[in-house]
ZANU-310755 format. One record per residue: residue number from 1; residue in one letter; x, y, z of N, C-alpha, C in turn. Coordinates in nm, 3 decimals. Layout:
BEGIN
- i:aa:n_px:n_py:n_pz:ca_px:ca_py:ca_pz:c_px:c_py:c_pz
- NUM:A:X:Y:Z:X:Y:Z:X:Y:Z .
...
END
This chain:
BEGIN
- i:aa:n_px:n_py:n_pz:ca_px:ca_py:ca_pz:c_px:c_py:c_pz
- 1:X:3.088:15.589:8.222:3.000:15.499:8.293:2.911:15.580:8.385 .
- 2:X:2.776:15.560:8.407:2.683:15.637:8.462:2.653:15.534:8.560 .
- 3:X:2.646:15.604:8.685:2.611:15.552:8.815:2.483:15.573:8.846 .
- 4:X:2.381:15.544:8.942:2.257:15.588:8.969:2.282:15.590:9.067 .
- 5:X:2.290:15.699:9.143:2.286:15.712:9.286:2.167:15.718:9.353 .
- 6:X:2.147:15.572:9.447:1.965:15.600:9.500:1.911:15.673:9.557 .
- 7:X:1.854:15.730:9.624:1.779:15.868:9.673:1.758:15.836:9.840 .
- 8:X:1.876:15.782:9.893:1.823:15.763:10.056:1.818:15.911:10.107 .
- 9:X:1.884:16.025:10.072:1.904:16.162:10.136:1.770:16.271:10.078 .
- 10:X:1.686:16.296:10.129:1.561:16.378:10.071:1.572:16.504:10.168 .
- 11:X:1.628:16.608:10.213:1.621:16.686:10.328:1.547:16.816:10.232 .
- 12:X:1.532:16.923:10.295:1.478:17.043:10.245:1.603:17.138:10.300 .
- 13:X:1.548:17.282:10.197:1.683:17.383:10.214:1.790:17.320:10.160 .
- 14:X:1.890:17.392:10.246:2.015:17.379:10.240:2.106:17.252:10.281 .
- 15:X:2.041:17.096:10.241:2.081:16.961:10.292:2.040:16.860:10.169 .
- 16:X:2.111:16.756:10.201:2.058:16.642:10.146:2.236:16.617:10.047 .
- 17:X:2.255:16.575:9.927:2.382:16.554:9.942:2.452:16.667:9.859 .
- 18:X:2.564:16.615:9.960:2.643:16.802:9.954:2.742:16.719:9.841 .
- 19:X:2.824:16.612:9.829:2.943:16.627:9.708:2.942:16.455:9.691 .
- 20:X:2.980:16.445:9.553:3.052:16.293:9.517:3.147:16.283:9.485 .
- 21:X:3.249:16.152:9.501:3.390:16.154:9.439:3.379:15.990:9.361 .
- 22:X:3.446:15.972:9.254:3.469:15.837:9.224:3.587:15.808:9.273 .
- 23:X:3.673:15.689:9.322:3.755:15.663:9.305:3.871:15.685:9.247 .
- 24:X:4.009:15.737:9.228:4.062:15.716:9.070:4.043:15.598:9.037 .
- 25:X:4.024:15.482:9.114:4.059:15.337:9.042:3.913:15.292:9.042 .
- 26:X:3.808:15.417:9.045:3.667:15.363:9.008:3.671:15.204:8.902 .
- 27:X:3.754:15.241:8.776:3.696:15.155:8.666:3.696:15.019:8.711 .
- 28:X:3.833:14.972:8.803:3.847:14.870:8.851:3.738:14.837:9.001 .
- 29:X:3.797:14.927:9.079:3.733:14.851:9.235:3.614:14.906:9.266 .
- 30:X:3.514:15.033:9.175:3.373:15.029:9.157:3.391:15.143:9.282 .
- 31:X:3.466:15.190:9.377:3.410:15.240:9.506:3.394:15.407:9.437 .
- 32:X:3.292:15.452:9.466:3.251:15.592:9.533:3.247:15.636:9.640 .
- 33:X:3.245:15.777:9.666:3.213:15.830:9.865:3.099:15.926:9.826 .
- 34:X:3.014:15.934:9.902:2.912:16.061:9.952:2.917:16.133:10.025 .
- 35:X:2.901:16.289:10.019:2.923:16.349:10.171:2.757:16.429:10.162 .
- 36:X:2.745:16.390:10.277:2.544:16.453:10.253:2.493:16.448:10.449 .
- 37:X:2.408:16.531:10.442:2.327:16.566:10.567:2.200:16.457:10.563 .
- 38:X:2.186:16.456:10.676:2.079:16.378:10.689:2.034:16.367:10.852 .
- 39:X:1.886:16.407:10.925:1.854:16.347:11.020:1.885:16.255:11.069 .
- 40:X:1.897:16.231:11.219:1.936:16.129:11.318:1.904:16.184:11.398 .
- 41:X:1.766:16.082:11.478:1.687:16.148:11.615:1.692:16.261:11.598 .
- 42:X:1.616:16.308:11.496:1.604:16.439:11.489:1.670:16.564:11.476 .
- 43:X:1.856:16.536:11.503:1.933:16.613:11.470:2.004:16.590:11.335 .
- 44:X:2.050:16.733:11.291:2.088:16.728:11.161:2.284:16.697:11.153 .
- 45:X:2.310:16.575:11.098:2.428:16.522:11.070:2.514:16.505:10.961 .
- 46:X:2.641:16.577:10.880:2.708:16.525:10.796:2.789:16.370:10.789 .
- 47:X:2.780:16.316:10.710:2.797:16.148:10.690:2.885:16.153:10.539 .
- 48:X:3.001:16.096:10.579:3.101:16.081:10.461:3.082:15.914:10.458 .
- 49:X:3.015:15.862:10.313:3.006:15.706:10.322:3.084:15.675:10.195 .
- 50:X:3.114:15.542:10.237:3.187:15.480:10.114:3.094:15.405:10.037 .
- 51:X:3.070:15.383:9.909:2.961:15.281:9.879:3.055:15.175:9.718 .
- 52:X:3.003:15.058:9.660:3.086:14.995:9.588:2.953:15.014:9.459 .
- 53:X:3.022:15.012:9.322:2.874:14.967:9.260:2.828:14.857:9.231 .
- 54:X:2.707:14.789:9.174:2.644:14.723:9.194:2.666:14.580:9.147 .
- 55:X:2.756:14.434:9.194:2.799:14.353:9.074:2.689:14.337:8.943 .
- 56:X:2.586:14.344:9.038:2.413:14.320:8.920:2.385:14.375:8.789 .
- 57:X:2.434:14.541:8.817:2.407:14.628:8.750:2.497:14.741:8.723 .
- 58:X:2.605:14.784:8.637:2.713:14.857:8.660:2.626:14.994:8.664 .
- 59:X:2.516:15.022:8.657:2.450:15.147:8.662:2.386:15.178:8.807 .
- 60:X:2.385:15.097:8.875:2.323:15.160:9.004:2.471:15.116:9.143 .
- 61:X:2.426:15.196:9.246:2.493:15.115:9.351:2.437:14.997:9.458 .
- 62:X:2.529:14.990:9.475:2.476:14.877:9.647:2.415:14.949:9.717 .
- 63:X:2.323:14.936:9.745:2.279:14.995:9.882:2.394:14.932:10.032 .
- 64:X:2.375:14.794:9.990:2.451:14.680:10.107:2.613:14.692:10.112 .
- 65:X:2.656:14.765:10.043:2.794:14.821:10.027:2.825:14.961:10.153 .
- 66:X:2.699:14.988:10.123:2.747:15.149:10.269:2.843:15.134:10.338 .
- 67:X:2.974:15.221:10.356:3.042:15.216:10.483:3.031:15.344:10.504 .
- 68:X:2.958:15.387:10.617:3.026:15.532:10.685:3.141:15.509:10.775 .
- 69:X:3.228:15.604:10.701:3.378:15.642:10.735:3.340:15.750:10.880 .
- 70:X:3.284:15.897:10.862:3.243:15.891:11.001:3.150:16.011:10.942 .
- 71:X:3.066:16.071:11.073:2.965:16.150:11.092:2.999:16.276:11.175 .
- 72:X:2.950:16.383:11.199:2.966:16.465:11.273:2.808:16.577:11.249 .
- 73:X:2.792:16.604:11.413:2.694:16.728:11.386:2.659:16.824:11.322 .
- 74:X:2.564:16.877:11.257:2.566:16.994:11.238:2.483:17.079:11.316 .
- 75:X:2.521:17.203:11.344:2.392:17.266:11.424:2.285:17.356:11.397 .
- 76:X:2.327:17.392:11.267:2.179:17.453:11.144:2.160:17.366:11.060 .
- 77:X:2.060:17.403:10.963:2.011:17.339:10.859:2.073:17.451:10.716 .
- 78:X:2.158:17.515:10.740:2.161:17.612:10.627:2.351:17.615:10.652 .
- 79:X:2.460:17.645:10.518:2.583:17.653:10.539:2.669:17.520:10.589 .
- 80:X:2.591:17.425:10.535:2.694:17.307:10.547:2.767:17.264:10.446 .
- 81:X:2.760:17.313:10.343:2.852:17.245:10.258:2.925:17.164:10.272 .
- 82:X:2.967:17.133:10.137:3.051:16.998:10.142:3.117:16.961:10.015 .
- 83:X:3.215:16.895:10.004:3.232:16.847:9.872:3.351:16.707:9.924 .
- 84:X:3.362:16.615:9.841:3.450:16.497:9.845:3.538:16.510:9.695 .
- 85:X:3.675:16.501:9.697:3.739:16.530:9.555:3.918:16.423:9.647 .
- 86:X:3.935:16.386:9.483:4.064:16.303:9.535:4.181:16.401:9.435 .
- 87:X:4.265:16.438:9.528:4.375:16.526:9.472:4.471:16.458:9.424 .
- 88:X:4.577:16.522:9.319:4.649:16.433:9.284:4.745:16.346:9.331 .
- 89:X:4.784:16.327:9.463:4.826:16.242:9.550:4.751:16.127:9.552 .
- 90:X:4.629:16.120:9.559:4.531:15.976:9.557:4.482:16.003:9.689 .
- 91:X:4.476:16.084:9.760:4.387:16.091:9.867:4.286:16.201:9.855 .
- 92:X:4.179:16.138:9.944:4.029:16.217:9.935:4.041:16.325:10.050 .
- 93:X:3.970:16.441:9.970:4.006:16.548:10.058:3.825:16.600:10.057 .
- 94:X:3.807:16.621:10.167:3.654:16.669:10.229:3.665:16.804:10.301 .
- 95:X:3.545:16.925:10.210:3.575:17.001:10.287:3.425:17.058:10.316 .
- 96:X:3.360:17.081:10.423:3.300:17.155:10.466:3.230:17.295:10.497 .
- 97:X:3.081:17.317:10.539:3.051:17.457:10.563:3.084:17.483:10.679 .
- 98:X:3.031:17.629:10.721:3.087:17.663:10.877:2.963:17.604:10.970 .
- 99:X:2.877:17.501:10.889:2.731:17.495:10.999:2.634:17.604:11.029 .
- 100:X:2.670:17.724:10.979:2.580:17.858:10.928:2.476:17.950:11.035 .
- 101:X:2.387:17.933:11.007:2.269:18.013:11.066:2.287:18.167:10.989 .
- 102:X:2.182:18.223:10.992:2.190:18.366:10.971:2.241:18.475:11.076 .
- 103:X:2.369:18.558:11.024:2.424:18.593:11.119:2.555:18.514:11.174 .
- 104:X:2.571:18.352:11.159:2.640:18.309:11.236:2.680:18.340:11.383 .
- 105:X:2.576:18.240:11.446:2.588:18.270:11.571:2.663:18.200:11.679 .
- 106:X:2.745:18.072:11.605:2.851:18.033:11.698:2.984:18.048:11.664 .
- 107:X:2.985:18.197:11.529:3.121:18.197:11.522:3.212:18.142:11.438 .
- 108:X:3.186:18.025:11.346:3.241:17.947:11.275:3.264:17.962:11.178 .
- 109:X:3.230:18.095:11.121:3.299:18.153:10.968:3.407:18.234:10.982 .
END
């Protein structure tokens, strides 16, 4: 089954969306997560959201489904990585960049 994921995340460089996970029980309860950067007032933020797909259309998602689970800063635009993956336990595991810069200048690698 092919999803269309809509294009709310457009960033440049090293942003915009970092990983997807389906569900295991996608086939049934439709949910996906996103983990992706994105501006807020101007600062740059990672956002882990939950989204459902579409009753309308099994090919696209809800937009009106969004839940962000939560957000956190980043303080470059470069070395954020990311990825969302469900291990074989059934829980989603998110992992992250060090927030980067050249050089790393607060240390975080």
């Amino acid at each position: 089954m092919k999803v269309e994921v809509f294009s709310l995340i457009c960033q440049p460089g090293e942003a915009g969306l970092l990983g997807l996970a389906f569900h295991p029980d996608y086939k049934n309860n439709g949910y996906f997560f996103r983990n992706y950067t994105t501006k807020v007032s101007g600062n740059l933020e990672t956002a882990i959201v939950l989204y459902k797909v579409s009753n309308a259309d099994a090919n696209r998602a809800d937009p009106a489904s969004a839940t962000v689970l939560f957000t956190f800063d980043q303080p470059f635009d470069n070395h954020n990585g990311g990825a969302v993956k469900f291990g074989p336990d059934g829980y989603l595991y998110i992992s992250t960049g060090d927030g980067g810069s050249w050089g790393d200048p607060g240390n975080n690698g």
